[in-house]
N, C-alpha and C positions, 0 to 999 in steps of 0.2 A: 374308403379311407378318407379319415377328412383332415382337411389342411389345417395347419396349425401357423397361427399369427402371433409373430415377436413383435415386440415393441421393446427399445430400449426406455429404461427407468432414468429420468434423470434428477430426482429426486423431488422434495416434496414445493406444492406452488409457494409457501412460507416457511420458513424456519423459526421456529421461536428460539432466542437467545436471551436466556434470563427473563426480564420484560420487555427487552428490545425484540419487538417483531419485522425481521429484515425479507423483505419481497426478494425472491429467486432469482430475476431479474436485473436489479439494483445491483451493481459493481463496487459501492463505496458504502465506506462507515468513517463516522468522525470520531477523530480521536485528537484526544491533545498530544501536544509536540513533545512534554516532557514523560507524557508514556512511550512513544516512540522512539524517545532520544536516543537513554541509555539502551534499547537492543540494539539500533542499529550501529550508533557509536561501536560497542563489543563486536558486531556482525565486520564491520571496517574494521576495525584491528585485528581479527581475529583471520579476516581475510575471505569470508565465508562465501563458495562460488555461486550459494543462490542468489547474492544480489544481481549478479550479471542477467539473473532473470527478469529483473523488475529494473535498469536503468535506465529503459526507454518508457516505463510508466510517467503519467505526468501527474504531477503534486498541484494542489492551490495552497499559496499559501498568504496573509495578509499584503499590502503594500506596502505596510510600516517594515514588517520582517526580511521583505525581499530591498527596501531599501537598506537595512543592515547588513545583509550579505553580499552585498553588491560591493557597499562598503570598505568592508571586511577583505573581502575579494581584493578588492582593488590595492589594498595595502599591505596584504602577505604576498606581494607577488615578489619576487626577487631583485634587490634592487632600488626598491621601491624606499 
């Protein structure tokens, strides 16, 4: 009788997307802020518990932009 080897699949070394060809490897894809806005905007109102999956992920975002937030930040606090 002869022995039989598994190997788990974990899918292909590239995936073609459209013409963006994203390595298996690779974690990130760029995208602009105002495609992403409006989901997650809805996803936070909406209250959706997969974000709690992703709030320890970390974002890059420009220095201009992080200086508006900070901003921003600083001036919706209660109070203020």
């Amino acid at each position: 009788m002869a022995l039989r080897k598994f190997r788990v699949y974990t899918g292909p070394e590239t995936e073609s997307v459209g013409t963006l060809q994203v390595a298996a490897q690779e974690q990130g894809v760029q995208v602009t802020l105002g495609e992403i806005l409006p989901i997650l905007a809805d996803a936070v109102a909406s209250n959706r518990t997969w974000l709690t999956d992703f709030e320890s992920d970390e974002v890059t975002v420009s220095s201009d932009l992080y200086d508006v937030l900070q901003a921003y930040r600083h001036f919706r606090r209660p109070g203020a």
